[in-house]
Each structure stands twice: as C-alpha cells, then as structure tokens.
C-alpha positions in Angstrom: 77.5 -60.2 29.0 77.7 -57.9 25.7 80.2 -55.9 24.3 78.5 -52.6 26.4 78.8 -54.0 29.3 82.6 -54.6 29.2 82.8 -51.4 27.4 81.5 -49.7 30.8 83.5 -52.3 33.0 86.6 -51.1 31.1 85.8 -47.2 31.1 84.8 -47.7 35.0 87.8 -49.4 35.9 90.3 -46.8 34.2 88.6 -43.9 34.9 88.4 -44.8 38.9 92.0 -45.5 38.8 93.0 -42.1 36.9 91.5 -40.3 39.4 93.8 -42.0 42.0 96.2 -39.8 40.7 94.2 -36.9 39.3 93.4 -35.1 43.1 96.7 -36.2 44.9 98.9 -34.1 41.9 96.1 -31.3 42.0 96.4 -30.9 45.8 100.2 -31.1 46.1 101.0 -29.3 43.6 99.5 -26.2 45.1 100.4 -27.2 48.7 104.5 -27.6 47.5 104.1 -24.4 45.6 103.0 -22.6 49.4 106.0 -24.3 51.0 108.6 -22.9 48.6 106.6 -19.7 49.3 107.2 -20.0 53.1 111.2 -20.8 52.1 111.5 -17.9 50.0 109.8 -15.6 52.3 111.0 -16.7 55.7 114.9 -18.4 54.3 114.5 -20.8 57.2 115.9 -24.1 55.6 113.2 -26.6 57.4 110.8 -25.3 53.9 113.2 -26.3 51.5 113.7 -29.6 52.9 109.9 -29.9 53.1 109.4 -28.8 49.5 112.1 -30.9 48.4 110.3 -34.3 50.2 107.0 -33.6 49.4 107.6 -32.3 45.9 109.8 -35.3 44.7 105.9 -37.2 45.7 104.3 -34.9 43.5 106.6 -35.6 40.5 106.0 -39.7 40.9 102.5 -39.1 41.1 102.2 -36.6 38.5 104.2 -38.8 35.8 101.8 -41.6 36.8 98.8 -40.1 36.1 99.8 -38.7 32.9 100.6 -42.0 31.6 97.4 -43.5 33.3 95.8 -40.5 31.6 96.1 -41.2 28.3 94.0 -43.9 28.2 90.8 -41.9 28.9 90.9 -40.0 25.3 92.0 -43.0 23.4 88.7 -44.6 25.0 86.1 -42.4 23.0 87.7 -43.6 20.0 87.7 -47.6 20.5 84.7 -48.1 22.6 82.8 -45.6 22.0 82.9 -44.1 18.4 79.3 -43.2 18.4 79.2 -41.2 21.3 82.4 -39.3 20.2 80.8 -38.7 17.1 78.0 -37.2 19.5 79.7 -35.0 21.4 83.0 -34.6 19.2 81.8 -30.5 18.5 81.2 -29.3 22.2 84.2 -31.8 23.5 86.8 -30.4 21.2 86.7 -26.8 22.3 87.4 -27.3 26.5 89.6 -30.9 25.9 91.7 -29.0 23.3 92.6 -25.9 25.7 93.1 -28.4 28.4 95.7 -30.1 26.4 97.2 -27.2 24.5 97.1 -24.6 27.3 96.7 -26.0 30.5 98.6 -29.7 30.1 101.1 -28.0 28.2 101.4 -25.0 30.9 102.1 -27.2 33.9 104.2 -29.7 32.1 106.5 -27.1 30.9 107.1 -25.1 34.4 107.1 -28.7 36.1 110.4 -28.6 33.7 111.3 -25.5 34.6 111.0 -26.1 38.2 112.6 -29.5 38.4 116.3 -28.7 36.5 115.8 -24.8 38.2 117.0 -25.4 41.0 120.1 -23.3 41.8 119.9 -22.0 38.0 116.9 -19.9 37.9 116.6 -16.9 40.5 114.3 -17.9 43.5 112.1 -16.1 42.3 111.3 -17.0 39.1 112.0 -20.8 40.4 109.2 -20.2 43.0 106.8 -18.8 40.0 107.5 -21.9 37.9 105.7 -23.9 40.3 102.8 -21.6 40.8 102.4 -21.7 37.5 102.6 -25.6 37.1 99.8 -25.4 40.1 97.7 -23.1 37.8 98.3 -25.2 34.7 97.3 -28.2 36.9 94.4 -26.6 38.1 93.1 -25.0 34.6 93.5 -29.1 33.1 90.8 -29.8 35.6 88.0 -26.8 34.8 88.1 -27.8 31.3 87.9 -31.8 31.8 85.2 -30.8 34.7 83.3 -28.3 32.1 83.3 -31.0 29.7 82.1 -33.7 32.3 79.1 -31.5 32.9 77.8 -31.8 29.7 77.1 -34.8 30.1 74.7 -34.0 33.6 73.4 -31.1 32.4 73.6 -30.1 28.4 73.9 -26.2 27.4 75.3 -24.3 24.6 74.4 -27.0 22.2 71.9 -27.7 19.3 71.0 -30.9 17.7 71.8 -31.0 14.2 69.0 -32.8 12.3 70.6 -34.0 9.3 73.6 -35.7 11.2 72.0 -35.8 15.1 75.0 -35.0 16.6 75.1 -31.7 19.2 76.6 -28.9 18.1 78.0 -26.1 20.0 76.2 -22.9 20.1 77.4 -21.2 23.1 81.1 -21.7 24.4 80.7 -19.4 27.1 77.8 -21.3 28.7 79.3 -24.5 28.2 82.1 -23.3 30.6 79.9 -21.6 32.6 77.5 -24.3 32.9 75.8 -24.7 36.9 77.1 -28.0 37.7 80.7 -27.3 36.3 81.3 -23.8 38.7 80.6 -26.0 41.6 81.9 -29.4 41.0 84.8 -27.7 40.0 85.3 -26.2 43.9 84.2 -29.5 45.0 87.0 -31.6 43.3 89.6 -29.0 44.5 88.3 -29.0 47.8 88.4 -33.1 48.0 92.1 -32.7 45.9 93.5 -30.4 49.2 91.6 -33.7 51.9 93.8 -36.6 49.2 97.1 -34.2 49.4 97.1 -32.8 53.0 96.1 -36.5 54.2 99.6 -37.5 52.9 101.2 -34.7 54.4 99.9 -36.2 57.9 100.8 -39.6 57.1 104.2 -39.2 56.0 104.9 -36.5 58.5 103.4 -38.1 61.4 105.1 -41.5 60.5 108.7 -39.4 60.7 107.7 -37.7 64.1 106.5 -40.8 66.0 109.3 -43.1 64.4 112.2 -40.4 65.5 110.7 -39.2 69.1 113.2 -38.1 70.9 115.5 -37.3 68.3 116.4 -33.1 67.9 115.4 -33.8 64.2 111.6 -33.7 64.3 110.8 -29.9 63.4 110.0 -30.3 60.3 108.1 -33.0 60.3 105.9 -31.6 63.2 105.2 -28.8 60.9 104.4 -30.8 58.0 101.8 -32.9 60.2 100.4 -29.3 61.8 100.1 -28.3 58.2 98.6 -30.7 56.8 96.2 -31.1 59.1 94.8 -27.8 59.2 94.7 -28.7 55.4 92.5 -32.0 56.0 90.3 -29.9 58.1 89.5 -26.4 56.5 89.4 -28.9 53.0 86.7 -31.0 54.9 84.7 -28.0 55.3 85.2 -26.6 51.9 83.7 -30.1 50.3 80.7 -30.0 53.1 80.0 -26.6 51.9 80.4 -26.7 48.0 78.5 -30.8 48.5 75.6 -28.9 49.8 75.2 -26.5 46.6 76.3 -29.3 44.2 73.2 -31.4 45.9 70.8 -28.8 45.3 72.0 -28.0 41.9 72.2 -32.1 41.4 67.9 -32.6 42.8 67.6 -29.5 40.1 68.9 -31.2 36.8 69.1 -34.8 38.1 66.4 -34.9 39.8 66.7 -38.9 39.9 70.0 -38.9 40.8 68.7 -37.1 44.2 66.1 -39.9 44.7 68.5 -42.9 43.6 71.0 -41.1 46.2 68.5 -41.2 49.1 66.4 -44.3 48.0 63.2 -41.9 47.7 60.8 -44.1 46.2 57.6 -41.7 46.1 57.7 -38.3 46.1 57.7 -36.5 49.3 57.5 -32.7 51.0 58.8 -32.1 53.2 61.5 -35.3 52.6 63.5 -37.3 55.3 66.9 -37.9 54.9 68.0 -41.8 54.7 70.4 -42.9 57.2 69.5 -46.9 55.9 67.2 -47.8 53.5 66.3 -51.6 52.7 64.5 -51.7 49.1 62.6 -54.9 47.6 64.3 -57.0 45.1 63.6 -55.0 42.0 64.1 -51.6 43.2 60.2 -50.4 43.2 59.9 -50.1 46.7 61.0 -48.9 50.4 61.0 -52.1 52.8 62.6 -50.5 56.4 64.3 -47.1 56.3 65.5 -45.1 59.6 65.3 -41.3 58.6 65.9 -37.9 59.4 62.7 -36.0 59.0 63.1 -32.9 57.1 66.7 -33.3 56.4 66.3 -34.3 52.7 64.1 -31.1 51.7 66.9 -28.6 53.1 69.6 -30.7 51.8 67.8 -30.3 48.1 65.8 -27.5 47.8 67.3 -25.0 50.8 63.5 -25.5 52.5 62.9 -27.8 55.3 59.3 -28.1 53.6 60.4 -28.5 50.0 59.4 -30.9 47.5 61.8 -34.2 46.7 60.4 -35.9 43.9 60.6 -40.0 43.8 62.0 -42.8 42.3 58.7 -43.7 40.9 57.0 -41.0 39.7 60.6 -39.5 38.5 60.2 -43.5 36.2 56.6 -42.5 35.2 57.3 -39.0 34.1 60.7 -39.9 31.8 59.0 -42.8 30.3 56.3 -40.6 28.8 58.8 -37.7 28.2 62.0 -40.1 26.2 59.7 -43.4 25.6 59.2 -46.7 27.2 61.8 -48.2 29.1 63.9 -48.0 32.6 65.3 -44.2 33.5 66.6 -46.1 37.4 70.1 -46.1 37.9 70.9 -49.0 39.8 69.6 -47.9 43.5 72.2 -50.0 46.1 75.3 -48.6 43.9 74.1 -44.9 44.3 72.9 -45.1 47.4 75.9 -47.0 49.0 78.4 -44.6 47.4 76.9 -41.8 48.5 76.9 -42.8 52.1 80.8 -44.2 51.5 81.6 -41.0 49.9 81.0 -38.8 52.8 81.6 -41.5 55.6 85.1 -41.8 54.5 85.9 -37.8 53.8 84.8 -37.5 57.9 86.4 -40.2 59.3 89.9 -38.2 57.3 88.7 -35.3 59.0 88.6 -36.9 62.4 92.2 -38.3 62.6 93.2 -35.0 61.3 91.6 -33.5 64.1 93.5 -35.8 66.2 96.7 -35.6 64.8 96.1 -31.8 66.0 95.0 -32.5 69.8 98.3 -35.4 70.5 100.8 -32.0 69.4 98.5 -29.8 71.5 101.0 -27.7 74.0 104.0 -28.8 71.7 103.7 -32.6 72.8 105.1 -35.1 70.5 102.9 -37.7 69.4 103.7 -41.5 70.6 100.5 -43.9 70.4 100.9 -46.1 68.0 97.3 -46.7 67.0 97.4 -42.7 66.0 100.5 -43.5 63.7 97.9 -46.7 62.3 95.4 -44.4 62.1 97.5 -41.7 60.4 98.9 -44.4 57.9 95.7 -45.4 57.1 94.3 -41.6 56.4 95.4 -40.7 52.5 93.5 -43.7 51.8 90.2 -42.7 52.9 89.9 -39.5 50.9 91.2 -41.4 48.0 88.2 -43.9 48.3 85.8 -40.9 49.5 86.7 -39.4 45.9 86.5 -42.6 44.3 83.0 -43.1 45.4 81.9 -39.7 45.0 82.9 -40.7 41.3 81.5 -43.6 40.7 77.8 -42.0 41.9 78.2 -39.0 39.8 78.6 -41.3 37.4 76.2 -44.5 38.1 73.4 -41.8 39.2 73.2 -40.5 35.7 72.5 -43.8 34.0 71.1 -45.0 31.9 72.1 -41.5 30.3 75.7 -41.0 28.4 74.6 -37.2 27.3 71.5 -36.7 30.4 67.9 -36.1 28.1 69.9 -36.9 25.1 72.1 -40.4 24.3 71.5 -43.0 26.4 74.6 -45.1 27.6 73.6 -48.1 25.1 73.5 -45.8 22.0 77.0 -44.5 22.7 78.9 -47.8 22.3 81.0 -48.8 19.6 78.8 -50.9 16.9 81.7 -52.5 15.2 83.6 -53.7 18.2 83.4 -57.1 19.1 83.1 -58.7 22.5 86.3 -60.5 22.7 88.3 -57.6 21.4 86.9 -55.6 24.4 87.5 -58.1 26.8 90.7 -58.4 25.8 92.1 -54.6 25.9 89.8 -54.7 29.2 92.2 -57.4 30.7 95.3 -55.8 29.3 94.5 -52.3 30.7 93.5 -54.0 34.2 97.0 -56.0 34.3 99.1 -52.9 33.5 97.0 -50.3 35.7 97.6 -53.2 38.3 101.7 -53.1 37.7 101.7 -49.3 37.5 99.8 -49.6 40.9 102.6 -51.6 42.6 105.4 -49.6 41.1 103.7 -46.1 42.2 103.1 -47.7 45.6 106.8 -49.1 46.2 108.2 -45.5 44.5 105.6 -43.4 47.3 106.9 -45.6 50.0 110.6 -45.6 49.4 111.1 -41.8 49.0 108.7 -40.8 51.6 110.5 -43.7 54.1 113.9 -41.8 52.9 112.9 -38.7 54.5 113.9 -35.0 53.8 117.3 -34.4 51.6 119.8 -32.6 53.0 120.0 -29.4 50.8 123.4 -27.4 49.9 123.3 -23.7 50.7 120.9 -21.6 48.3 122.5 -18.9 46.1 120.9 -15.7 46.6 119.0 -13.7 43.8 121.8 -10.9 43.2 124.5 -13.3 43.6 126.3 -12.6 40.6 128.1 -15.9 39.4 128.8 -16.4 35.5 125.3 -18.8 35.4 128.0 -20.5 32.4 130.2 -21.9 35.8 127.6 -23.5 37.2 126.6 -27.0 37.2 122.7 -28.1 35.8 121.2 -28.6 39.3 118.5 -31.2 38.7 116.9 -31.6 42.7 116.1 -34.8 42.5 
C-alpha cells in the first residue's frame, strides 16, 4: 500500500458518501417546491402540512451534504496537487459558477423560504423555493459538466511549455455529449432517492394509524410518491440507454469492462453472469442474451462491441506499454447492482400503488418492511452507478490524457494520508448517525399542525408581525 492508493481509498470513500446526500436534496427539493404549488393553488391545508413534513427532511439533508461537501474541493488540493494543477483552467470556469451562482442561489432562497413563512406573500414564498430547486439543480450541471471532462475531454488544449489543459471552448465544455445526458440521468435517479422516501415515510404513517380519520395526507404522499418512483424509473431506463451508447462511443472499455466482453464481437450478447479467469484475460462460463449488447451500444442488434482485449492491445500502442483494464469484477458487479436495485425500488413502488387500489388502505406488514427498506435501494443503485462511472474509467484521471497515478500528490506522505483518511471516515461515520437519528425523529413526528395562512392582500402592518421561522 502507497500513498495513491489511500489517496483513492479516501477520495472513494467521501465522494460515495457525498452523494448520499447529493440526489435526496436534488429530488426533494423540487418535489416540496410542487407541494407548496398544490397548497397555493388548491388552499386545501393537507399540502401545507405535507410541505411542512417533508421540507423540514430536505433542510437536514441539505445542511448535511453541504458540510459533507466541502471536503470534495479541499481534496484536489491535498491529495491531488498535480492533477488540480492539470485541470485547474477548464475546472475553474463550471466549479466557480456552481459556487457563485448556483450554491449561492439556492442557499439564499432556502433562507428566504425557511424564515418566509407568514412574512413573505405566498407567492413570492412559493417562488423562493422554486428558485432554491433551480439553484439546486444548476449546482449539479456544472459539477456534472466538470465530471465529464474527465470521460470525455473537449474545449481544451495542451499547453506544451507547462502540460497542463487549457480551455479553449467553454461552450463545448458545457455542452460536452456525456454531460447533456448524465445530467438527465442523475436527476432522473435524484426523483427514484426522494420519492422512495416519500413512500417510506408516508406508507409507515398510513399502515401505523389504520383506522384512524387522519390518514389523508399520508395516503397522498405515498400515491405521490409512487407515481414519482415509477415515471423516475422510466426516465433513468431511458436516459441509461443513451448514456450507454454514448459511454461504448468514448469509453469504449468501460462498455467491455461493464459486460465482461473479452474479445470483440458483432453482433454482441448481453451478460446476465460472467465468470472470468484469475487475471482478467479471459471468459470462463457466461449465460447471455444474444444480440442484446449491440442494441444496448450501438442502437443495431448487429453492431460491433469491441473487447477487453483488443480494446488492451490497441491503447497500449496508442498511450505506451502498460495495463488500460479497469478492474473487471468491480465494473461489472456495479453495473448489474446499479440497475438491480433501481428495479426492485420500482417494484415496491408499484406495489405500494396496487394495496391503495379502490381506496383500500394498506395493512401487510411485509409491504410496510418492504416500503421501509425502499429509499435505501435507490441510494445504493446511485451509489453503484457511481462507483462504475468512476472505476470503468481507470486507470485514467483525465480519459486519453493523465492517468490516475500521475495525478497524485508527490509530496504527500503515506501516513499523513492515512491519517486524514481515518479522520474523514470517523466523522463521515458520526455525521451518518446523527443524520440518521435527525431523518428518523422528525419523519416518526409526523405532519405539524399549521396555524391559519394569511392571505396575499391581507393587509397587516408586516412591522406587527412576529418572524415566522416554520421549523
């Protein structure tokens, strides 16, 4: 064990748990933002109370990932100096609108909206959320934009004299391929994280108070957030489908990793389990779908899939000797997890639907398991589809242009690694149990009871009235 591989351990560890946070505050904030809509369009109080309860989750997980956030940027500097010096020209552009636009955009209307209440019209109360959702929303084009650099370079020149990119073209840099569809991707797989909750908390409410006159809202909120889970699980089948073709386009061994494609075929069968030998070379047992692979990556059933091997053979004579493989089980396992877990969501959504059918009320208990079990699976789904974005792109920092190796920090030692590695993991660990115990207190408290809502045109001195914070 070196230095850069503690490095990675540390950026793999943080990273993974950021985006915990990252889709669930994405997700709700827009899906808070539509009930307030509802409340303000309909007045029927069962949306404020709803908006109320599942906003006051958005704001614990929102602070959390902030703080957890922080980290990330600090990162580049302490572990890896080299490939910040790399990258430093076409990261600062998209990183510092994300922080002085969009960051600052949602922090300030999530202000706004949180001591608004009963102090701003309703309207302009309801458009400080929307606008926190947009500011939410913007943070992650630019962070995405950035990400997809680093699997497929444009709008860049090396400079000779220092060999660091430089940015040429802004424009495509945030229009790059892979960023306009991973960004519809990660909101689609934000909406599974945050309606998933919905269900769970809602469900929990309905099935724990049968009986009682009390359960409207809660019915709703598991109704709604189903439908969520479901039209969500569609959007992320339909925008994973383009990303893969785009992916077997500029990553073309990120495909092969993904499927465990050791030669190149056409047309190419899709891996439902792949054994490989030891060292990765080769395909022991595999049980496939024929053609499945070729319309999954090139839109023809008959299309070419390059392979593992000849994808080694060709980089080795294009960048120089040594190993272009990412490590086949992780990729191809997280692959698989990825969209095993997103469907099985999808299914106790679809479930959750079928035991209200007719305006029954829900009552087995292994659907309330099931349903408390649910915002974990897209969280993992998301988590996975991370880690082989990520893993498939080794041993690449910049794809075609630093490897991971050459980005590290050369004057960081070992042990002082380890040791920020080990305090990082034991504080992401307590801010894990304190986020957990804060979710599961206020979402076991149920809705608030609200006081009457002023009108817009009611026309009390705003200096008589108390600082309404809602929570």
């Amino acid at each position: 064990m070196d230095a850069l591989d503690v490095a990675r351990w540390q950026f793999g560890v943080t990273t993974v748990y950021h985006f915990l946070f990252v889709p669930l505050t994405i997700g709700l904030s827009v899906l808070v933002a539509i009930l307030q809509t509802l409340w303000h369009r309909s007045g029927n109080e069962r949306y404020l109370k709803l908006t109320k309860f599942y906003g006051k989750l958005f704001l614990i997980n929102f602070a959390m990932g902030v703080v957890t956030g922080i980290v990330q940027e600090f990162q580049f500097g302490m572990n890896w100096s080299d490939y910040s010096r790399f990258v430093g020209d076409i990261f600062g552009a998209p990183l510092a609108i994300e922080a002085l636009v969009a960051f600052f955009l949602e922090s300030t209307f999530i202000g706004l909206w949180i001591f608004g209440w009963d102090r701003l019209p309703k309207r302009l109360h309801l458009a400080a959320i929307w606008a926190a959702a947009i500011g939410t929303n913007l943070s992650a084009y630019f962070i995405l934009a950035a990400n997809s650099f680093m699997q497929n370079p444009v709008g860049y020149r090396i400079n000779p004299d220092t060999g660091r990119a430089e940015l040429t073209d802004f424009v495509a840099v945030l229009t790059n391929k892979v960023a306009l569809i991973t960004f519809p991707h990660t909101l689609a797989g934000s909406f599974l994280v945050a309606g998933s909750l919905i269900v769970a908390v809602g469900l929990w409410h309905v099935i724990r108070n049968r009986g009682s006159a009390d359960t409207g809202g809660y019915r709703f909120a598991t109704r709604f957030g189903s439908w969520v889970v479901l039209i969500s699980s569609a959007l992320v089948i339909l925008t994973g489908d383009i990303q893969g073709k785009i992916m077997t386009e500029v990553q073309p061994m990120k495909m092969a990793a993904a499927e465990g494609l050791y030669t190149t075929e056409s047309p190419a069968s899709f891996s439902v389990l792949t054994v490989g030998s030891l060292d990765g070379s080769r395909e022991l047992f595999a049980i496939k779908i024929p053609y499945l692979l070729s319309f999954l990556g090139t839109g023809d059933p008959n299309g070419t899939v390059q392979g593992i091997n000849d994808l080694q053979a060709q980089y080795a004579s294009q960048y120089g000797a040594g190993s272009y493989t990412p490590i086949i089980p992780v990729t191809y396992w997280s692959f698989r997890f990825m969209i095993a877990f997103g469907l099985a969501a999808a299914a106790i959504a679809l479930l959750v639907l079928w035991s209200q059918r007719k305006g029954r009320t829900p009552r087995s208990r292994w659907l309330l398991r099931a349903g408390l079990v649910m915002p974990v699976l897209p969280l993992l789904a998301n988590s996975f589809g991370w880690i082989f974005t990520e893993m498939g792109r080794q041993p690449w920092i910049v794809f075609g242009e630093m490897l991971t190796r050459n980005g590290v920090s050369r004057s960081v030692s070992l042990t002082e690694v380890l040791t920020s590695f080990t305090a990082f993991t034991l504080i992401y660990a307590t801010l894990a149990v304190i986020e957990f115990k804060l979710l599961v207190r206020y979402a076991k408290a149920g809705v608030p009871d609200v006081a009457p809502q002023p009108a817009d045109d009611d026309d009390t001195d705003d200096a008589e009235r108390p600082l309404a914070f809602a929570y």
